[in-house]
N, C-alpha and C positions, 0 to 999 in steps of 0.2 A: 798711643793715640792712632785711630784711621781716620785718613783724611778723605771724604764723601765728597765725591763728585756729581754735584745735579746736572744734567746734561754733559753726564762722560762724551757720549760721539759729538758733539760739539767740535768744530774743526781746530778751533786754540784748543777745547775742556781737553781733547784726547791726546794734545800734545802734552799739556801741564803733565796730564795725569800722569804720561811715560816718563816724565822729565822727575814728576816728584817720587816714583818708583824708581829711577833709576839714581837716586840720592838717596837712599835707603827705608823711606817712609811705606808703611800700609796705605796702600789705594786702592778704593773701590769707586762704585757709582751707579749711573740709573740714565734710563734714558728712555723712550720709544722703542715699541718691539722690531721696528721697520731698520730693514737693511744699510747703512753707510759703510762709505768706503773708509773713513777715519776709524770704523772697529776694528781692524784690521788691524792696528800696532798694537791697539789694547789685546787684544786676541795673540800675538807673539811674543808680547813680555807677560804673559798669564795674570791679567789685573782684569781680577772678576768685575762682571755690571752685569744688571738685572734690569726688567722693567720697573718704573715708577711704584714706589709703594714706602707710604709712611710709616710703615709696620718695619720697615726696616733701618729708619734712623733711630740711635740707642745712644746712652748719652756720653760712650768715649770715641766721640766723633766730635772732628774740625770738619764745618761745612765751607765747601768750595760751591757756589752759584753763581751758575750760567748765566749769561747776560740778557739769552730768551725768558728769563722764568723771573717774575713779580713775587714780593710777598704773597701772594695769594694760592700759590702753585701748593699742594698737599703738602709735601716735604718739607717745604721750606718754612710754611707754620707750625709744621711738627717740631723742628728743629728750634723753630723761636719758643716753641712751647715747651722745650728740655732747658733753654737757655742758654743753648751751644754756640760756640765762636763760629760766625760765620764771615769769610772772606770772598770777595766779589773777587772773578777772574782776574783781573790788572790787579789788584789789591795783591791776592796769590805769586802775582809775576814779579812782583815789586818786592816782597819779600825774597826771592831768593837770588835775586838778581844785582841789589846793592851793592854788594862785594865783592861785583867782579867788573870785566871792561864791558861794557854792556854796548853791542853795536847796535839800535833800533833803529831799524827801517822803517821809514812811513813815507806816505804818499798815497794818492787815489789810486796808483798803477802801478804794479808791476813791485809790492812786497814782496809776495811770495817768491817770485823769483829771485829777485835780486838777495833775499834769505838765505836760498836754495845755495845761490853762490857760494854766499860769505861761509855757511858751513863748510863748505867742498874747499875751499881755498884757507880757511882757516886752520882746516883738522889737526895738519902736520904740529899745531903751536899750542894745541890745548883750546877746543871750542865747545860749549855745551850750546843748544838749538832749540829754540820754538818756532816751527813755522805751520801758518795757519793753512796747511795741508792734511792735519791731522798728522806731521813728522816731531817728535819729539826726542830730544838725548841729552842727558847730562852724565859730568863724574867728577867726581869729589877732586878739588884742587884745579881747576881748568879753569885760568884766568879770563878766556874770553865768552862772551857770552854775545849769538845774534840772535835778533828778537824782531820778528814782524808786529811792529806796531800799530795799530787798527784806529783810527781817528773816530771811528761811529762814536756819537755822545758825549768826545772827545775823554776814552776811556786810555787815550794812551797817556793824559797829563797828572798817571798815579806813577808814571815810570821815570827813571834818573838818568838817562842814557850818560855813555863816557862820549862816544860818535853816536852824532845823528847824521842821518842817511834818508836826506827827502828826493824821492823820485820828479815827484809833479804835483802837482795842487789844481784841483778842480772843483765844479760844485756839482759831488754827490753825496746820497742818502739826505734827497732832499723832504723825507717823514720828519728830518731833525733840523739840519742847518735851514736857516731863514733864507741865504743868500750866499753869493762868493764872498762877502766881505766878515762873513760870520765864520766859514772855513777859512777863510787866511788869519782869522784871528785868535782860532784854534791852533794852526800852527805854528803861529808867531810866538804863543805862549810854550808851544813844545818846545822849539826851539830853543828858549831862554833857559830850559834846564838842562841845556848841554855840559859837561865837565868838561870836556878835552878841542873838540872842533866839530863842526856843522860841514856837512858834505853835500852839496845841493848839486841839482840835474841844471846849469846855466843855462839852456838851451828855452826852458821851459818858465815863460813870461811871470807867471805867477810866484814863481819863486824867488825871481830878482827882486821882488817886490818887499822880500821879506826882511824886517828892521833886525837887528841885534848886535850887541857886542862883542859875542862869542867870534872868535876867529873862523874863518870860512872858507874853503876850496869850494870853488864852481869844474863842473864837471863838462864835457860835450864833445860836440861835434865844431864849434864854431870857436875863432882864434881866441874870440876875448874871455877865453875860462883859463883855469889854472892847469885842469889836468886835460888834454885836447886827442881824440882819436883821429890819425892819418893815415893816407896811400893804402885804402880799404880795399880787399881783393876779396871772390870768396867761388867756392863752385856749390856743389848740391847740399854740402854735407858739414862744408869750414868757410871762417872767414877770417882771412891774416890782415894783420894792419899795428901800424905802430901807436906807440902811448908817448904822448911830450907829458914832460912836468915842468912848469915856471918854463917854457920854451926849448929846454932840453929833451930830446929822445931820450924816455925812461928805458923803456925794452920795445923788443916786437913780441907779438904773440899769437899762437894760431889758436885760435878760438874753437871750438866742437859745436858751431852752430850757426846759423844764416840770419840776420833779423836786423834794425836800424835799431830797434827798442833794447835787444838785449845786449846787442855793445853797450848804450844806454847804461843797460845795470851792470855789465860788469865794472865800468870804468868806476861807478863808488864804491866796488870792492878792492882794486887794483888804490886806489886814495886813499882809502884805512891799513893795508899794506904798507902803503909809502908811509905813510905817518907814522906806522908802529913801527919805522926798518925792519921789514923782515926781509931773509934774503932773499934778493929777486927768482934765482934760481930755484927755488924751492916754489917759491908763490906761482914762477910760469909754470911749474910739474902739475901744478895743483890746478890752475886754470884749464889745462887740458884734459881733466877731469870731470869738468861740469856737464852735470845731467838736466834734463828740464826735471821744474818740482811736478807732483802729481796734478794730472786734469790744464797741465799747460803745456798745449800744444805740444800734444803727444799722439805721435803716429804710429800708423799702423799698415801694413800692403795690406791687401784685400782682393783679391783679385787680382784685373788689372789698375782697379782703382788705390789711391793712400785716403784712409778716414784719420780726422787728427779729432781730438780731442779736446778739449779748452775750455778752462773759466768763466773766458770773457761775457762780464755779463754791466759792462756800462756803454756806451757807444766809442768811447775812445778806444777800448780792448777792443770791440768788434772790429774796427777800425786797422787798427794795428794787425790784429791776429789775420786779416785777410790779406793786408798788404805783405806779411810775411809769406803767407802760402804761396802770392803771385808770384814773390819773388824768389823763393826758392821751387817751385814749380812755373815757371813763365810759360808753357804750351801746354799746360793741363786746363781743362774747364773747372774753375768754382763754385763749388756748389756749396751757400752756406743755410744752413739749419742754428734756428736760435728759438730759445724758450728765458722769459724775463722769467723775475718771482718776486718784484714787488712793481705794486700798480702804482705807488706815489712815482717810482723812476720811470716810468713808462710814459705819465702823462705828463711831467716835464721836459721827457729828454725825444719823444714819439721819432716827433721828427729827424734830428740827431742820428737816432738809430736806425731808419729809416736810412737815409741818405750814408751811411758806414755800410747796411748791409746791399746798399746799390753798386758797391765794388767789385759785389761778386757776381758772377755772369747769372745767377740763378739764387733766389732766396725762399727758404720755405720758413714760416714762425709757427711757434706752437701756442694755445691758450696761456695767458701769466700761471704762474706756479705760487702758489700762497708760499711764501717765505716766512713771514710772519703778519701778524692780525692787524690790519690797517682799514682805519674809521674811514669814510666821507671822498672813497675814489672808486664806488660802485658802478656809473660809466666808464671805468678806465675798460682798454680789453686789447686784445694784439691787433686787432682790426685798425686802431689807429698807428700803427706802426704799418700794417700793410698797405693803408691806402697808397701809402704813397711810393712804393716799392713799385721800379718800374719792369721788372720780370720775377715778379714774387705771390706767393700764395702761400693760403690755410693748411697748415697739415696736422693729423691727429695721428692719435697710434691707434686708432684703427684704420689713419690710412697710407698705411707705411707703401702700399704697394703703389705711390704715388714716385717713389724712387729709384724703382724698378729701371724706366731708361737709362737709368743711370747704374747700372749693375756692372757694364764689361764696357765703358766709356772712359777708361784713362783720365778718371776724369780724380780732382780731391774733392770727397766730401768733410766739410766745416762742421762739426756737433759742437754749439757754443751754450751755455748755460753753468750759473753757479751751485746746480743740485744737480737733475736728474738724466738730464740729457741724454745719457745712455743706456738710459731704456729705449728711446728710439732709434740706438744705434743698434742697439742687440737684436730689436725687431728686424733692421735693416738686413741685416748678416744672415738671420735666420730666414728671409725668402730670399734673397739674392742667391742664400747657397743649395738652392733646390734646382 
């Protein structure tokens, strides 16, 4: 059988897909002729995809569908109209997943990375990976398995985790949740199908909040959690500090990276470690390891200027992702550049956003970016995020030469958005270097 993937470049589809090729299955798929950077695994483990065409579902096909695409999408009534087993992405994930220790990450922030980790620190012990970077890997017999779990639609309560791993809880993708008390109650139920223990961010109000009977390590910065980070040092590039467990010094560890948030993640990496005993010495090898995952906060020199790249596309990341830069650049000027892409987050969060991106000494927004097809927020537009930007302004790519001063300024430019954002960075590089 080949299993068909309807939006292969999908940022989970093109994980699955490498995960269920590298378990030894045919995988194909379909997607938009338009460029993603998630093609790009499919493209080095040689799993064909084509544009969209119903002519090409046959009937010794299992259909894998995207979480963008309705009954209604061509394929996908082709496929009903063979009478083909069709599995919804988390459905997909859930099957192969059962039978091993499944680490699921979820929270409004900071999945991907804190994924990124568990792979990197896991490797040495046997870990297959999905994280929603478009990164995928599996191999047969590798009992653990980390899995960024995505709360939209609450599509993560098809999965069985062994550890769950909640970052934070907030209220977004508000097209769906009614409220915060409609997301805490999504994750209250993820929660409840923990097997082994729940690994929560203590620091982070909404979490405390969270009822269950499942055994629990709280994680943070403040005394009253179980796993506690101290005596935090760091220069450009690291940041060393110790780990208590139950009030004891676990280890010390130098970390490959500057940030408040991403000590944050690694500590609920360093907690599934403790829990599983693995050897310390090993897991600190593996720690000094960690890379950022793709599109977070990823730099680059440029001149005399660093361009970073990143995600961040709620106001909490914009938030964070600047205060990182401040801090690991403290005499550089910020310049942040942000493009939303859905207008329901835009006109709840306007202001929010607004006020995260007044951190940085200078902000330019770009028009919302259609993400997906949203009814009845026809006045939304970036304009309500700039009014209120107290050194900020409109920018297009046609008018990238609006960055110009800022070419040989020592200065970081911020490229934040969850698609395309670097096209406007590529513009940028391309007059800057004339």
């Amino acid at each position: 059988m080949i299993y068909y993937f309807i939006g292969i470049k999908g940022s989970g589809m093109s994980s699955l897909a490498q995960i269920m090729h590298d378990l030894g299955y045919k995988v194909t798929g379909s997607d938009k002729p338009d460029h993603f950077f998630t093609e790009v695994g499919l493209i080095e483990k040689n799993i064909p995809f084509h544009e969209f065409n119903p002519d090409m579902i046959t009937k010794d096909m299992i259909i894998v569908q995207g979480n963008a695409f309705n009954d209604e999408h061509p394929e996908v009534k082709k496929a009903h109209e063979l009478g083909l087993k069709i599995f919804t992405y988390q459905e997909m994930i859930a099957e192969i997943t059962n039978d091993t220790k499944l680490v699921a990450v979820c929270g409004c922030h900071g999945k991907t990375t804190t994924t990124t980790m568990m792979k990197t620190v896991l490797e040495p012990f046997g870990v297959n990976y999905l994280i929603g970077d478009g990164t995928g890997f599996a191999k047969k017999g590798n009992e653990y398995f980390a899995l960024e779990a995505c709360e939209y639609k609450r599509h993560f309560l098809a999965y069985n985790p062994y550890y769950t791993i909640v970052t934070n809880i907030e209220l977004d993708h508000t097209d769906y949740y009614k409220d915060l008390d409609d997301v805490m109650d999504a994750f209250t139920e993820f929660v409840s199908k923990t097997r082994k223990a729940v690994i929560m961010c203590g620091d982070d109000i909404n979490n405390r909040k969270i009822k269950t009977d499942k055994p629990v390590y709280y994680y943070g910065f403040s005394e009253n959690n179980d796993v506690v980070v101290k005596n935090i040092s760091h220069d450009e590039e690291t940041t060393k500090a110790d780990v208590y467990i139950k009030g004891e010094l676990y280890d010390t560890y130098t970390f490959p990276f500057v940030g408040d948030h991403l000590l944050l993640n690694v500590l609920g990496v360093i907690t599934v470690c403790y829990l599983e005993n693995l050897p310390k010495d090993e897991v600190k090898k593996q720690v000094r390891k960690i890379e950022h995952a793709k599109r977070r906060f990823i730099e680059e020199k440029f001149r005399n200027n660093i361009l970073i790249d990143d995600y961040a596309h709620h106001p909490t990341e914009v938030k964070v992702t600047i205060e990182a830069a401040r801090k690991k650049y403290p005499d550089r000027e910020i310049v942040a550049l942000f493009k939303a892409h859905t207008r329901s987050r835009v006109q709840y969060f306007h202001k929010e956003f607004a006020d995260a991106l007044n951190l940085a000494d200078k902000a330019f927004v770009l028009d919302i970016g259609e993400d997906r097809k949203e009814n009845g927020y026809d006045g939304v537009s970036c304009m309500d995020i700039i009014k209120d930007l107290k050194n900020g302004e409109y920018i297009s790519l046609e008018e990238v030469d609006k960055l110009l001063p800022y070419k040989d300024t020592n200065a970081v430019l911020l490229f934040m958005s969850s698609k395309d954002i670097y096209v406007l960075e590529n513009k940028y590089k391309e007059i800057a270097s004339k």
